[in-house]
BAFI-3210 file (N, C-alpha, C; in Angstrom, 3 decimals, decimal comma, padded with zeros to 6 digits):
// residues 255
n [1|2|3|4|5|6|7|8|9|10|11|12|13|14|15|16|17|18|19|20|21|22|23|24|25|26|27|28|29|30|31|32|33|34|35|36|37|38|39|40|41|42|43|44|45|46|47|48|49|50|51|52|53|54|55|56|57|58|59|60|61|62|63|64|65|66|67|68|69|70|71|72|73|74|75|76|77|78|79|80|81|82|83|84|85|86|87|88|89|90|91|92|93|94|95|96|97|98|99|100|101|102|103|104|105|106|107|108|109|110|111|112|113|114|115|116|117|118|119|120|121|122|123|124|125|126|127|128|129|130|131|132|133|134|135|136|137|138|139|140|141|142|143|144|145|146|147|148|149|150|151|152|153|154|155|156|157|158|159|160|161|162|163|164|165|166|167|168|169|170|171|172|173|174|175|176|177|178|179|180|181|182|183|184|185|186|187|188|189|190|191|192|193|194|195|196|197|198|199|200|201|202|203|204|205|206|207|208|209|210|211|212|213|214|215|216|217|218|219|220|221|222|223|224|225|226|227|228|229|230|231|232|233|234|235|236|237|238|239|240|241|242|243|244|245|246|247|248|249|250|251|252|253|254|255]
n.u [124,874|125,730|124,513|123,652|123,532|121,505|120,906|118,215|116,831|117,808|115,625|113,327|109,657|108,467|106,717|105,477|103,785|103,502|105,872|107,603|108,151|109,914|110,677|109,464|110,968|113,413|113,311|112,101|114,535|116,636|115,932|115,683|118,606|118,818|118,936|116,069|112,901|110,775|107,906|105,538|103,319|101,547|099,850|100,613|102,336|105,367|106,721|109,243|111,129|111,324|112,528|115,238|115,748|116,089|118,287|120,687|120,276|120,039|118,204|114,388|111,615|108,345|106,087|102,783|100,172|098,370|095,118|095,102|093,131|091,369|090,441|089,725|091,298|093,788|094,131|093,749|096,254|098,071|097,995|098,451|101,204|101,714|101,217|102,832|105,415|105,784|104,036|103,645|106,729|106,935|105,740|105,634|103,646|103,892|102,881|101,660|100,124|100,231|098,898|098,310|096,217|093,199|091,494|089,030|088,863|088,619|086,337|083,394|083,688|086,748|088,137|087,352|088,800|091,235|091,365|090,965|093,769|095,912|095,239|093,157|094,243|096,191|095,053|094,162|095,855|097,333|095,679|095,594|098,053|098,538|097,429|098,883|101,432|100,370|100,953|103,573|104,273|105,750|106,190|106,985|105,597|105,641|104,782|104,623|104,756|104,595|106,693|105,147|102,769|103,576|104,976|103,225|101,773|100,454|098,779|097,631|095,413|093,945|096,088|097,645|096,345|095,587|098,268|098,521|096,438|097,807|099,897|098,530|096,685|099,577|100,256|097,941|097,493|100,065|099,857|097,565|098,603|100,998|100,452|101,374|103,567|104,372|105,362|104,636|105,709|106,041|107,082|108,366|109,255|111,220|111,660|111,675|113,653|112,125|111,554|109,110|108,600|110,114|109,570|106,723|106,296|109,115|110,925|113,441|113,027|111,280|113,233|115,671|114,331|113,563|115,537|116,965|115,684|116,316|118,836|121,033|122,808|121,841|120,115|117,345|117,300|115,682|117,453|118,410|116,257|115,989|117,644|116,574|114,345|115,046|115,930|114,055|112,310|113,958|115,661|116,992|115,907|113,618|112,752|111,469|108,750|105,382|106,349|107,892|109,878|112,066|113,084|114,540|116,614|116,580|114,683|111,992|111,689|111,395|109,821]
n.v [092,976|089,788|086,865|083,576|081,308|079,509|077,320|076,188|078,789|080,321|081,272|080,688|081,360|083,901|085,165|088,037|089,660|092,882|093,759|096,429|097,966|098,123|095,290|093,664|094,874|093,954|091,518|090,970|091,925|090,249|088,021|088,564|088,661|086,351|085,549|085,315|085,406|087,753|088,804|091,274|092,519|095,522|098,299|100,795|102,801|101,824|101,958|103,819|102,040|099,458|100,435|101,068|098,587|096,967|098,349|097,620|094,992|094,192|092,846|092,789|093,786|092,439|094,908|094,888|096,900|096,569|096,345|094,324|092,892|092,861|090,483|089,216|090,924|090,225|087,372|087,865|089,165|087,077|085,289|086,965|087,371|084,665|084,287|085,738|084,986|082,304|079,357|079,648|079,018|079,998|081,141|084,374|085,536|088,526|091,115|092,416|094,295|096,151|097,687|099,975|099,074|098,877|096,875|097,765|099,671|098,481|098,345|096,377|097,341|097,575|095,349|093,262|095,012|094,269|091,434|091,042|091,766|090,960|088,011|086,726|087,726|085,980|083,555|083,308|083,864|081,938|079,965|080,555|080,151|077,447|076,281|076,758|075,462|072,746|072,731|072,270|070,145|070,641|073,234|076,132|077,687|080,708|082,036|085,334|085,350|086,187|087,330|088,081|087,239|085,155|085,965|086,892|089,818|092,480|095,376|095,003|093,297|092,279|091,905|090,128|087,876|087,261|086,655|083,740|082,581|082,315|080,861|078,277|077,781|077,556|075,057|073,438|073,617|072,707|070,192|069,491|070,149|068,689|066,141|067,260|067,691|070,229|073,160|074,423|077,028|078,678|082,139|083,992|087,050|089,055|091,760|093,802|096,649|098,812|101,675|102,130|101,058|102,392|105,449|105,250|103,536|103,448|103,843|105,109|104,171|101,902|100,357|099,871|098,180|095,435|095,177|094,117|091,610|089,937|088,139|088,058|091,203|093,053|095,006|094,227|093,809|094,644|093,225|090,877|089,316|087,740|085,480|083,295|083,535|083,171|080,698|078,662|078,910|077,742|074,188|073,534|073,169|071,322|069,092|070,427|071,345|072,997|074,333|076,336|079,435|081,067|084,328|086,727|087,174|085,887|085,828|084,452|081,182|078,107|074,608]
n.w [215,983|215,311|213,649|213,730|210,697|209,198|206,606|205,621|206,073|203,812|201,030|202,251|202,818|204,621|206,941|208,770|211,515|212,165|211,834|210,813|212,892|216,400|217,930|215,649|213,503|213,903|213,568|210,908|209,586|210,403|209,206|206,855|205,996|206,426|203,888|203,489|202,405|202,986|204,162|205,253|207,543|208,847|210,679|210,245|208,643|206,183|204,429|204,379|205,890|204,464|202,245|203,550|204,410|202,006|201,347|203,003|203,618|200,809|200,455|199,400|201,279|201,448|202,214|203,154|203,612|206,788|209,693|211,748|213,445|211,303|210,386|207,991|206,459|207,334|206,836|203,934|203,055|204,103|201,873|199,608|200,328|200,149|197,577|196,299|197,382|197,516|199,044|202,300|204,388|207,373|209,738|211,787|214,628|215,963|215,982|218,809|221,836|224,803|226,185|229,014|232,135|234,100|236,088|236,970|235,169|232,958|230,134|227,748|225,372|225,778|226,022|224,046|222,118|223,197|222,753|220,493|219,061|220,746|220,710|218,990|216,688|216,518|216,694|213,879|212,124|211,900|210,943|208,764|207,785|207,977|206,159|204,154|204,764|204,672|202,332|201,597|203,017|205,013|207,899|210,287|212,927|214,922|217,850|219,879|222,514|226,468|229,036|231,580|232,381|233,089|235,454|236,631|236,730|237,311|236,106|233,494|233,168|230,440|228,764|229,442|230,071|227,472|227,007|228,392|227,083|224,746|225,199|225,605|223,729|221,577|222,130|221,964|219,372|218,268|218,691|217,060|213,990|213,889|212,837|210,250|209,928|210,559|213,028|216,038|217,997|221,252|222,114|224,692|225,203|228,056|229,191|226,958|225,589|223,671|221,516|221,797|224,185|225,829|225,516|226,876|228,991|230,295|233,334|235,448|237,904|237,618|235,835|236,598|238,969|237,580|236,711|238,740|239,286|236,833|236,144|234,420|234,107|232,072|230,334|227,742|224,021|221,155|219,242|220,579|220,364|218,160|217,836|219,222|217,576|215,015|215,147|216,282|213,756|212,099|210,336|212,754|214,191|214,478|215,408|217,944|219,229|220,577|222,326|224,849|224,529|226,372|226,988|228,377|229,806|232,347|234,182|235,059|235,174|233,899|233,242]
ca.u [124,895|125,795|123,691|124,237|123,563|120,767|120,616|117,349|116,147|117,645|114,787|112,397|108,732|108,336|105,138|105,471|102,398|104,048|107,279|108,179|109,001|110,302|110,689|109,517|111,553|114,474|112,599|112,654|115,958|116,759|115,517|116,512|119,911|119,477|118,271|114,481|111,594|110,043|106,680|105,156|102,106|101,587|098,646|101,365|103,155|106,556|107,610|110,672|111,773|111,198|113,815|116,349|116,288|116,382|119,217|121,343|120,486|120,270|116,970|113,586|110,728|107,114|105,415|101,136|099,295|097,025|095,267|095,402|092,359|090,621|090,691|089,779|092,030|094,721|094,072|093,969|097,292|098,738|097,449|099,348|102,517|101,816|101,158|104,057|107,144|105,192|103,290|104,458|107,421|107,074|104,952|105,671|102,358|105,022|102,266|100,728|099,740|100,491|098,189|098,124|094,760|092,818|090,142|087,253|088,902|087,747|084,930|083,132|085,185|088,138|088,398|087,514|089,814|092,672|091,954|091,435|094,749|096,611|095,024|092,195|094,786|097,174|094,419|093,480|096,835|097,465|094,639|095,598|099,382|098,371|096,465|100,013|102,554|100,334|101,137|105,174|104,937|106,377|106,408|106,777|105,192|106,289|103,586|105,288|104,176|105,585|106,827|104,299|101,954|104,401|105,274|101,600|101,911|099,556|099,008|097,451|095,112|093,826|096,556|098,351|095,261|095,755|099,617|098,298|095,899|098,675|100,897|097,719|097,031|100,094|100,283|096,930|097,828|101,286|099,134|096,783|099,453|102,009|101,561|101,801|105,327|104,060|105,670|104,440|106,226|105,712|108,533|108,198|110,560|111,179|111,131|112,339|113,672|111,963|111,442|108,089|108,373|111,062|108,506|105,619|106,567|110,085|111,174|114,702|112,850|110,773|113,810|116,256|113,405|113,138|117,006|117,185|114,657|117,141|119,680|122,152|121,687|121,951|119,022|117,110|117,264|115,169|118,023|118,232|115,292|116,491|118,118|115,901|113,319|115,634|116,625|112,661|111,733|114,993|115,505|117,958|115,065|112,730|111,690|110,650|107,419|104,491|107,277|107,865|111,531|111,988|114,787|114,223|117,746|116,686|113,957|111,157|112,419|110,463|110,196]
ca.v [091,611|088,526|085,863|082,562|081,038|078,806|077,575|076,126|079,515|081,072|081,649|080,718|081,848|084,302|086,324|088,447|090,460|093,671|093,538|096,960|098,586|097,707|093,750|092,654|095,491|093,818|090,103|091,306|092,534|089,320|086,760|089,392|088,448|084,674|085,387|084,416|085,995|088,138|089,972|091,424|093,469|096,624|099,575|102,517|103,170|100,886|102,189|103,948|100,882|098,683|101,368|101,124|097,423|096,805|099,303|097,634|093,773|094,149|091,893|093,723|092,876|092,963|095,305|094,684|097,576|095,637|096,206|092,720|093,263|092,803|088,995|089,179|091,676|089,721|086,536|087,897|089,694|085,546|084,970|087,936|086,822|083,053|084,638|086,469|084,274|080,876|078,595|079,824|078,392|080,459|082,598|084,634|086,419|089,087|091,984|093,028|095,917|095,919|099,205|099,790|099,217|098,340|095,484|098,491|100,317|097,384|097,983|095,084|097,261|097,244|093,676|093,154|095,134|093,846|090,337|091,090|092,539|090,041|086,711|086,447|087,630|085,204|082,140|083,183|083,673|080,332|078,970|080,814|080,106|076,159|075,615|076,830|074,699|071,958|072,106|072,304|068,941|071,319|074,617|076,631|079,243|081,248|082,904|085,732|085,644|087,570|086,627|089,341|086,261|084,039|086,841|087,665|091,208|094,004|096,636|095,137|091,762|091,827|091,813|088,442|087,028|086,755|086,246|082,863|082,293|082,601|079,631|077,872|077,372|077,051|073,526|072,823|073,556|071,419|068,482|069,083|070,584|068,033|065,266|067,993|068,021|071,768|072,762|075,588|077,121|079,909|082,686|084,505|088,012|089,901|094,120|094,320|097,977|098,991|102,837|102,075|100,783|104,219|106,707|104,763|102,890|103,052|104,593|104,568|102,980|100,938|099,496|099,292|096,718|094,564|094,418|093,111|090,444|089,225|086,982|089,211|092,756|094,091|095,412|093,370|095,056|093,910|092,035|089,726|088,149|087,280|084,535|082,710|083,463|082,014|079,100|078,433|078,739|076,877|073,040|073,020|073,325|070,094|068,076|070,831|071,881|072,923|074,991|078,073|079,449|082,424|085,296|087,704|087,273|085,226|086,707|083,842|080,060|076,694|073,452]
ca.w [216,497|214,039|214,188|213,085|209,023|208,863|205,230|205,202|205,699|202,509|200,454|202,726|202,754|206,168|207,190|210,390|211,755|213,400|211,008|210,488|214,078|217,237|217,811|214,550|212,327|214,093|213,065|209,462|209,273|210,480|208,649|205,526|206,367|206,196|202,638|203,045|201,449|203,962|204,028|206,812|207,963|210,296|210,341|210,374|206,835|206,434|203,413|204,627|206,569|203,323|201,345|204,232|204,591|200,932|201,513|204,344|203,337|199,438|199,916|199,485|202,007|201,018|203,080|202,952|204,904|207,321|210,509|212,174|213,796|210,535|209,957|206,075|205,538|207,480|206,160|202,283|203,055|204,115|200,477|198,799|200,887|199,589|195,934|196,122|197,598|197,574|199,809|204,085|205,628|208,688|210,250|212,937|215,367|217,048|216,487|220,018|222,320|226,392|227,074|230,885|232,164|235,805|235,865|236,828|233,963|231,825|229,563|226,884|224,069|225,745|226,634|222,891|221,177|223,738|222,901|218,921|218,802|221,268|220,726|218,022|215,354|216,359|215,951|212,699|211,255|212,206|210,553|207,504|207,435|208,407|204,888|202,880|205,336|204,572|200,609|202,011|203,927|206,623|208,227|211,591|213,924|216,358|218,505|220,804|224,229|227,090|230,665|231,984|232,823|233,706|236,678|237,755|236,727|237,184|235,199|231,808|233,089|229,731|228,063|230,067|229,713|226,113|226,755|228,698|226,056|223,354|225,305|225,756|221,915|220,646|222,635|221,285|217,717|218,087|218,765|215,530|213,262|213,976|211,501|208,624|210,044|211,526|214,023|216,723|219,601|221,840|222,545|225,722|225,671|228,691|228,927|225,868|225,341|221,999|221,563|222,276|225,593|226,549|225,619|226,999|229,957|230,794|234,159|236,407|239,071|237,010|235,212|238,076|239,682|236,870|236,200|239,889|239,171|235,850|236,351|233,506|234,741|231,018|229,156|226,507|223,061|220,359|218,611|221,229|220,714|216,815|217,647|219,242|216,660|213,868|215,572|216,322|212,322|211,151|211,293|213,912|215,618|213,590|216,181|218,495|219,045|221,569|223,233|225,063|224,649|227,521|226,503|229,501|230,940|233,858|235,256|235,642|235,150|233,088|233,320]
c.u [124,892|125,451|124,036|123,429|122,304|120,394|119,402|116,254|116,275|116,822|113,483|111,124|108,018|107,307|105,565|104,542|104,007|105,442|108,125|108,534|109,097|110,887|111,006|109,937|112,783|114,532|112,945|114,184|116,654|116,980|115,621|117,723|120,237|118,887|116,891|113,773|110,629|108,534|106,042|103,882|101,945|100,445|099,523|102,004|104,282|107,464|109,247|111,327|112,172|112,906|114,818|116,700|116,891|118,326|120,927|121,314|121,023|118,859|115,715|111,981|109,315|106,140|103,340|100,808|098,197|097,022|094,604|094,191|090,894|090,735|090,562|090,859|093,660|095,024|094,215|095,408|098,224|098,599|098,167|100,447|102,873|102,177|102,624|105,869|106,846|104,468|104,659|105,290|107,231|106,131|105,871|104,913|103,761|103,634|101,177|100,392|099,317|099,874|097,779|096,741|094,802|092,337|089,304|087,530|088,346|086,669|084,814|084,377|086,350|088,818|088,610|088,049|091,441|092,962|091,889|092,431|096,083|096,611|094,142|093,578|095,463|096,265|094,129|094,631|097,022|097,184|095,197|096,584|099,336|098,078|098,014|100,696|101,718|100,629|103,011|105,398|105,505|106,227|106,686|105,957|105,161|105,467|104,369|104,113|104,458|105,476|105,470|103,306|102,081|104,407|104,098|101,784|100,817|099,635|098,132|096,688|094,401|094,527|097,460|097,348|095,664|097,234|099,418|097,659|096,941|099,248|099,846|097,332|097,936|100,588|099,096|097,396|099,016|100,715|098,486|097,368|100,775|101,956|101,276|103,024|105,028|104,261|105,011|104,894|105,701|107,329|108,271|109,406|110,361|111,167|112,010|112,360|113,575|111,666|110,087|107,556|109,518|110,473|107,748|105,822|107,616|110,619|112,041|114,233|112,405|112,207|115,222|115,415|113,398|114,797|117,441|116,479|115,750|118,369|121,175|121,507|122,097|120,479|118,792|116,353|116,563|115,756|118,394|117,641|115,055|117,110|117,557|115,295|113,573|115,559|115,354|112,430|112,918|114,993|116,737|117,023|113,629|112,042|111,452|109,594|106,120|105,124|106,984|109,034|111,343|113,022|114,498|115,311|117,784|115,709|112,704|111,812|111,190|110,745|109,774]
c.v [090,638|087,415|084,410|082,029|079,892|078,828|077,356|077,215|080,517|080,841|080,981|081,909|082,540|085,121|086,692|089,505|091,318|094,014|094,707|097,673|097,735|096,092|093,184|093,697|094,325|092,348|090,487|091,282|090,726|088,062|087,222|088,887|086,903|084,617|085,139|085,527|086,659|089,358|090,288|092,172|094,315|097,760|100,146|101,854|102,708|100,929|102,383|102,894|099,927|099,108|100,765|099,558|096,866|097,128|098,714|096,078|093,431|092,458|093,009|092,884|093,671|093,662|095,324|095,799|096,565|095,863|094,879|092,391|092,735|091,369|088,442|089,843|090,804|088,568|086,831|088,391|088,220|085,365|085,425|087,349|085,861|083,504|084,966|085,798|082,643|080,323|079,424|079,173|078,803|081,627|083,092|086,163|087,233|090,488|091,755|094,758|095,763|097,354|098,603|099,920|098,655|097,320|096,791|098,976|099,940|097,463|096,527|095,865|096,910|095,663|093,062|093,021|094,237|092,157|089,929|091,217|091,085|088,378|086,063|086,070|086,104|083,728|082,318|083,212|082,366|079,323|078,955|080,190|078,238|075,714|075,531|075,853|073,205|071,164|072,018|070,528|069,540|072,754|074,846|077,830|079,517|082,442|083,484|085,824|086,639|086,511|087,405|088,525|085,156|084,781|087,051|088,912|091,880|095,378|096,761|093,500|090,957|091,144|090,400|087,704|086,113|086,069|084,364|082,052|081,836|081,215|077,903|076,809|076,849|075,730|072,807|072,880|072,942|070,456|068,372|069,184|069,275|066,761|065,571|068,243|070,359|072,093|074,126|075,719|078,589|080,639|083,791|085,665|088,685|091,154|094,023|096,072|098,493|100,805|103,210|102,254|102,093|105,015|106,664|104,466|103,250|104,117|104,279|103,451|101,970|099,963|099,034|097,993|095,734|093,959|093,624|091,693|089,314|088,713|087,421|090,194|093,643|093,751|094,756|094,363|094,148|092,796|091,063|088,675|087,218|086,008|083,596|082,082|082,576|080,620|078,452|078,215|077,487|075,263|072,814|072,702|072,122|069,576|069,066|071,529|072,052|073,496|075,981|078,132|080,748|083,019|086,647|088,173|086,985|085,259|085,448|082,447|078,963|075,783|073,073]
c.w [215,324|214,869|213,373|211,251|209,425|207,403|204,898|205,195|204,532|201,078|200,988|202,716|204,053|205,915|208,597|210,217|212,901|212,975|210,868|211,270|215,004|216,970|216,361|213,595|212,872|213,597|211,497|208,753|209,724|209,585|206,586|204,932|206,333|204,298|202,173|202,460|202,301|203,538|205,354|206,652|209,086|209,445|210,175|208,908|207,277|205,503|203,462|204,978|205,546|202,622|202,315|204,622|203,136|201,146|201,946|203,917|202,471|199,193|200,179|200,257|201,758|202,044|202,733|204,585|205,949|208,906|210,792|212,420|212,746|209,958|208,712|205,735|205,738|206,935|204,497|202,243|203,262|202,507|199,924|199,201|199,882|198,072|195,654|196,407|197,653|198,786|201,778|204,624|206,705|208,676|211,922|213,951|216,053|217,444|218,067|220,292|223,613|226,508|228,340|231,015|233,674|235,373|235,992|235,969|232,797|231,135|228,456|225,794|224,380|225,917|224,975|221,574|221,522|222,685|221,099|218,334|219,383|221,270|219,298|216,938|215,128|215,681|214,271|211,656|210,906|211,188|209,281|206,991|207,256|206,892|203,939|203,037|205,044|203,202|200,704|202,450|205,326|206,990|209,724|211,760|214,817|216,826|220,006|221,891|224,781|228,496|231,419|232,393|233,727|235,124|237,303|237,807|236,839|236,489|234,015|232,055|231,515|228,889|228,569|230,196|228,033|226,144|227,277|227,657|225,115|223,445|225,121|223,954|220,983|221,311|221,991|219,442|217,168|217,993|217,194|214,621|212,690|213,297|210,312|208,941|210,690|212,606|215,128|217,985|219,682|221,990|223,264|225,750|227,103|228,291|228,299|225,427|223,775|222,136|222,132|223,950|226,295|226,709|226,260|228,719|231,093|232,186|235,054|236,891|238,767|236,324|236,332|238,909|239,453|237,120|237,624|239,683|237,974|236,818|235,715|233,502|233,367|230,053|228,041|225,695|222,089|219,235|219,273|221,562|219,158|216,872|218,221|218,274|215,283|214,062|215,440|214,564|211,693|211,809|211,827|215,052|215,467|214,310|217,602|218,511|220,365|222,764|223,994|225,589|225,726|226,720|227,523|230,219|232,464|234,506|235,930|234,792|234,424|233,542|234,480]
res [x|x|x|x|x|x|x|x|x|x|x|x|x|x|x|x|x|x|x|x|x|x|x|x|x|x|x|x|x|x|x|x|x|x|x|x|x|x|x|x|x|x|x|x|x|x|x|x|x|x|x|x|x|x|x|x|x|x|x|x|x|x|x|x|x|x|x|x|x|x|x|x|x|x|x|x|x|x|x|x|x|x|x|x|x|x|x|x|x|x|x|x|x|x|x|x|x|x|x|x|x|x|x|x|x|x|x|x|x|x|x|x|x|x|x|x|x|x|x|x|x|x|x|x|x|x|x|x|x|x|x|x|x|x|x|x|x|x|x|x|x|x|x|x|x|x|x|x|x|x|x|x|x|x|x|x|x|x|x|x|x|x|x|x|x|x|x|x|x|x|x|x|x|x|x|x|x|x|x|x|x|x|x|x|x|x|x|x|x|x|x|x|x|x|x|x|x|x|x|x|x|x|x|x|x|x|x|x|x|x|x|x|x|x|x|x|x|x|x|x|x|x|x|x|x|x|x|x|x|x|x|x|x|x|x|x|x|x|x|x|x|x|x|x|x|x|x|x|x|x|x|x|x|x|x]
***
């Protein structure tokens, strides 16, 4: 898929939590490709991915081990980023984790870890990425959501909890952000088919259901949600902010 040129992102300063599979390998590879300066963070080893983008772009993206979870470690890893390609143009929260759960299934940990993983990180990146974009005069961030809240789904109330949470914030943090020229939107994907969600989730009937519910009855692949994501960090996109872009292919409606 070719995506369009945004110049003000060649050699831009990008951070993505979650960077080196599914979604945000395809985020990387991305924003590789407009020339920026990408670093990312994920618990699982990213090395290979690193080699093969290097590989395939001919730009090399800084991979920092980090689980998210750990708010020093994530926050000093923003730091290394900053050290390393300069002060943050862009962040972008993509890391999550949709484990199926009940409400009685619910214990205090699990509620905990869900909302350490799905919501905490995201405020604290924020906070972190907020201090650099303010030595820029400008920046963005793009905090992924999910429709999965929007729909009233079952399956995972912790986890659309936080997805509510997520839209919730980044309206509050447009308001405070916004006269450092900072801009924050939300970006809501639908069932995005990542390898993750095939092994995990994915089932005829289950995906036959959904694709009735869309509006374009073709499958959303993780590079489909790249162009959004650009457009969101780049200034074509300047004076918006406090957003939430959908890319679901129809399925639940705004505004």
């Amino acid at each position: 898929m070719t995506h369009p040129i945004y110049p003000d992102l060649d050699g831009a300063s990008v951070f993505i939590t979650g960077g080196g599979s599914g979604i945000g390998a395809a985020l990387t590879e991305g924003f590789l490709r407009q020339g920026a300066k990408v670093a990312f963070v994920q618990r699982s080893d990213a090395s290979g991915f690193v080699e093969e983008m290097e590989a395939s772009t001919g730009n090399r993206p800084l991979f920092l081990p980090c689980d998210i979870t750990d708010i020093t470690a994530l926050q000093s890893c923003i730091a290394q980023a900053a050290q390393a390609h300069g002060p943050l143009d862009v962040l972008v929260n993509n890391a999550a984790n949709d484990k199926r759960h009940t409400t009685e299934d619910v214990t205090e940990e699990f509620w905990d870890w869900s909302q350490s993983i799905n919501l905490k990180a995201y405020f604290f990146a924020c906070q972190a990425a907020a201090k650099h974009m303010k030595e820029n005069g400008k920046g963005a961030i793009i905090n992924f959501s999910s429709i999965s809240y929007m729909m009233g789904n079952s399956g995972y109330p912790a986890y659309t909890t936080a997805n509510g949470g997520i839209t919730a914030m980044t309206r509050s943090l447009a308001r405070e952000f916004g006269p450092h020229r900072i801009r924050v939107n939300a970006l809501a994907p639908g069932w995005v088919l990542t390898q993750k969600q095939k092994d995990l989730w994915v089932t005829p009937e289950g995906l036959a259901a959904h694709l009735d519910r869309q509006c374009l009855k073709d499958t959303l692949a993780p590079e489909d949600i790249v162009g959004g994501t650009l457009f969101l960090a780049s200034d074509s996109a300047k004076m918006m902010t406090g957003q939430v872009l959908v890319i679901d292919g129809g399925v639940v409606v705004t505004g």
